[in-house]
C-alpha angles and dihedrals in degrees: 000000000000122000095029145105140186135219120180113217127186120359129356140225102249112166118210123200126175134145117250121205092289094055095248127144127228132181121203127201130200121195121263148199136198130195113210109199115189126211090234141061090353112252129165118199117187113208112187099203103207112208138188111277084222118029099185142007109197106207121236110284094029107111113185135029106263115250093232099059080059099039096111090032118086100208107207111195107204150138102224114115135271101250082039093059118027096058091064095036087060094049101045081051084053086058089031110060119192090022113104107193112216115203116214110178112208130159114255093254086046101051092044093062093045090050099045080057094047092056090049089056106107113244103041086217087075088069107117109208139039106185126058103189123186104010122137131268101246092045089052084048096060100049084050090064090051096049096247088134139072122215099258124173128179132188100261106045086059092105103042113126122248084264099070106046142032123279080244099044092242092139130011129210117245113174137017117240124206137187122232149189115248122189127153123273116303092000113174112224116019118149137240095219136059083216089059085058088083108063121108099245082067086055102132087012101100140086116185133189109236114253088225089044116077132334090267093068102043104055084048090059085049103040086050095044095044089055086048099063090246096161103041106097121277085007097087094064089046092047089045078057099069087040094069095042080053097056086030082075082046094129094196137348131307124303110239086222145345094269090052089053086058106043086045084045086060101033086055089221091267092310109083091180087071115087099216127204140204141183116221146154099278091235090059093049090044092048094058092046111039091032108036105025096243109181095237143109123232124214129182105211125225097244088049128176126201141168141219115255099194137171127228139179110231133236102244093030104156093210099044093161104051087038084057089058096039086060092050088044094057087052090072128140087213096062112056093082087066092047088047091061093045083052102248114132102214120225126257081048091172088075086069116083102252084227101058096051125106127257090252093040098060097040086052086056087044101046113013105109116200118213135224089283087194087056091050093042090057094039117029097087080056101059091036084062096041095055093048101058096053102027099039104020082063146324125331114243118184119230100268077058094051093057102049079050101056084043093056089040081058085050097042078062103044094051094052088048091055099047083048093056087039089065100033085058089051101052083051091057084048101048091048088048098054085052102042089040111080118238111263101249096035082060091049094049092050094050094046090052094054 
């Protein structure tokens, strides 16, 4: 609608749909409000759009939402925020007449699970949503393989860079995500590299996000790992090496989420003479800071890493036209603005005049390293599980550790080995003493007969 604009205020619709143990789905409203505000004159009319509190109860025995019930609502699974998201589903909704967008937020891993069940649905028509918006790159790389994902391309990804799509277009990158360092305000030390972050002076410093955890935690593990050479042969045991000295400085155990490190980086985990520090996606970080007035400083480091966010149409999307256009929609230039002050750097970021762009914004260009996606995709569930089993099974020990260990292990053995052969030894000399030594009453009858 041209001329218009729209801006979302107070709570949002966000439709959640999942299977209990009986198989039944169940949608869930909240209510809404938009606020239309018109070019000129200037006029702001607030509409409070009152739903049903409960769309739909599926009886015992049904099994998927109807199409039909859908047919005129574009459902976008996703993990991008709140504030991120429904400004730009409301104003899709303002181009797109008669098409409402729901918004449902799951974590990559999630969603990808939830989408390959929904292809496998027959028919395909019961598939839910058309539209995955903010997963990873590995993770959409992934559903590409398994042909969860339709070749979608939009205007404006044209120009990506092999680097931020799939040889088949099946998904598109659409923002860069970097990894910061994030301290509290005026914090002394603080390093500007994540390879200084293993050296012993930061031991107790650290609080780090857990790999299994959330999504966060694992593409910082794989985008560490990667720069670090972890799947050329004989690389991946030195780059678990560091690794281990990293979660070594690990002052207490995991944060649950990003948002969790930095409220723990402020609170000083009850010691507020010790300077934390925390390692988390920088929109996140930005977010926190510029939003919602967090006291901390934010730092890309120079041996930056950084992944690819990107958006996709799926497969059995049951709205393939209007997902199309929501694709293109997200693309545009109006919008990045609004992307930039939620702390997401949109690709192509060389469309965006280098000095308009944010502190943050330009370091993240300059630093943030992006990894051999194919290599993560085949290895990350390893080194999740590899990880787990040392970092969160039990306590972390660094290599040093790991070799007085092994020696006391050897000793442990030797010194089993040698009580064995102590008391082996002792029933012997037992044994030859019983039979050497004359029975008692055998001794008394030879003396008395002397």
């Amino acid at each position: 609608m041209p001329g218009k604009t729209v801006e979302f205020t107070g709570s949002h619709l966000e439709v959640c749909h999942f299977q209990n143990d009986r198989e039944k789905n169940v949608t869930f409203a909240r209510r809404s409000f938009v606020t239309l505000r018109c070019d000129s004159p200037v006029k702001t009319v607030l509409i409070a759009a009152s739903l049903l509190s409960l769309l739909a109860l599926v009886t015992p025995g049904c099994s998927r939402v109807d199409a039909a019930s859908t047919s005129q609502k574009l459902v976008v699974y996703t993990s991008l925020d709140d504030g991120t998201r429904t400004p730009v589903g409301r104003a899709f909704e303002t181009v797109n007449p008669g098409w409402e967008v729901e918004f449902v937020e799951l974590e990559s891993g999630v969603a990808l699970a939830r989408i390959r069940a929904e292809a496998a649905a027959r028919p395909p028509s019961h598939a839910i949503a058309s539209v995955w918006w903010g997963a990873d790159d590995s993770t959409l790389e992934r559903a590409s393989r398994e042909g969860l994902l339709a070749e979608s391309t939009p205007a404006w990804s044209r120009t990506l860079g092999t680097s931020f799509h799939d040889d088949k277009n099946r998904w598109q990158g659409e923002f860069l995500q970097s990894f910061s360092l994030v301290s509290r305000r005026g914090a002394a030390n603080v390093p500007d590299k994540i390879g200084e972050l293993a050296d012993p002076k930061y031991r107790g410093r650290l609080i780090l996000i857990a790999p299994s955890g959330v999504n966060a935690g694992a593409m910082f593990l794989a985008e560490i790992l990667a720069s670090r050479g972890a799947w050329q042969a004989g690389a991946v045991d030195r780059a678990f090496d560091w690794i281990w000295m990293l979660d070594g400085n690990r002052g207490s155990e995991f944060a649950a989420d990003e948002n969790t490190a930095i409220d723990r980086v402020i609170a000083g985990e009850g010691d507020s003479n010790i300077q934390y520090i925390t390692i988390v996606p920088t929109h996140t970080a930005v977010r926190a800071r510029d939003l919602f007035g967090k006291s901390i400083d934010i730092k890309i480091p120079a041996d930056g890493v950084a992944y690819v966010a990107g958006i996709a149409k799926l497969a059995a999307s049951p709205a393939p036209e209007p997902a199309g256009r929501f694709m293109e929609f997200v693309g545009r230039d109006d919008l990045v603005a609004h992307f930039l002050q939620h702390g997401l750097l949109p690709l192509p970021h060389d469309r965006i005049d280098a000095a308009s762009l944010p502190g943050w914004a330009s370091d993240s260009v300059r630093r943030g390293n992006v990894y051999d996606r194919g290599i993560i995709t085949d290895e990350l569930s390893n080194w999740i599980t590899r990880f787990e089993s040392r970092a969160i099974s039990g306590a972390p020990l660094l290599p040093s550790e790991e070799t007085g260990v092994w020696w006391m292990g050897i000793v442990d053995v030797i010194g089993t080995f040698a009580i064995l052969a102590v008391l082996v030894l002792l029933m012997k000399r037992g044994a030859w003493n019983s039979a050497a030594r004359p029975a008692v009453g055998q001794y008394k009858s030879e003396n008395a007969g002397s």
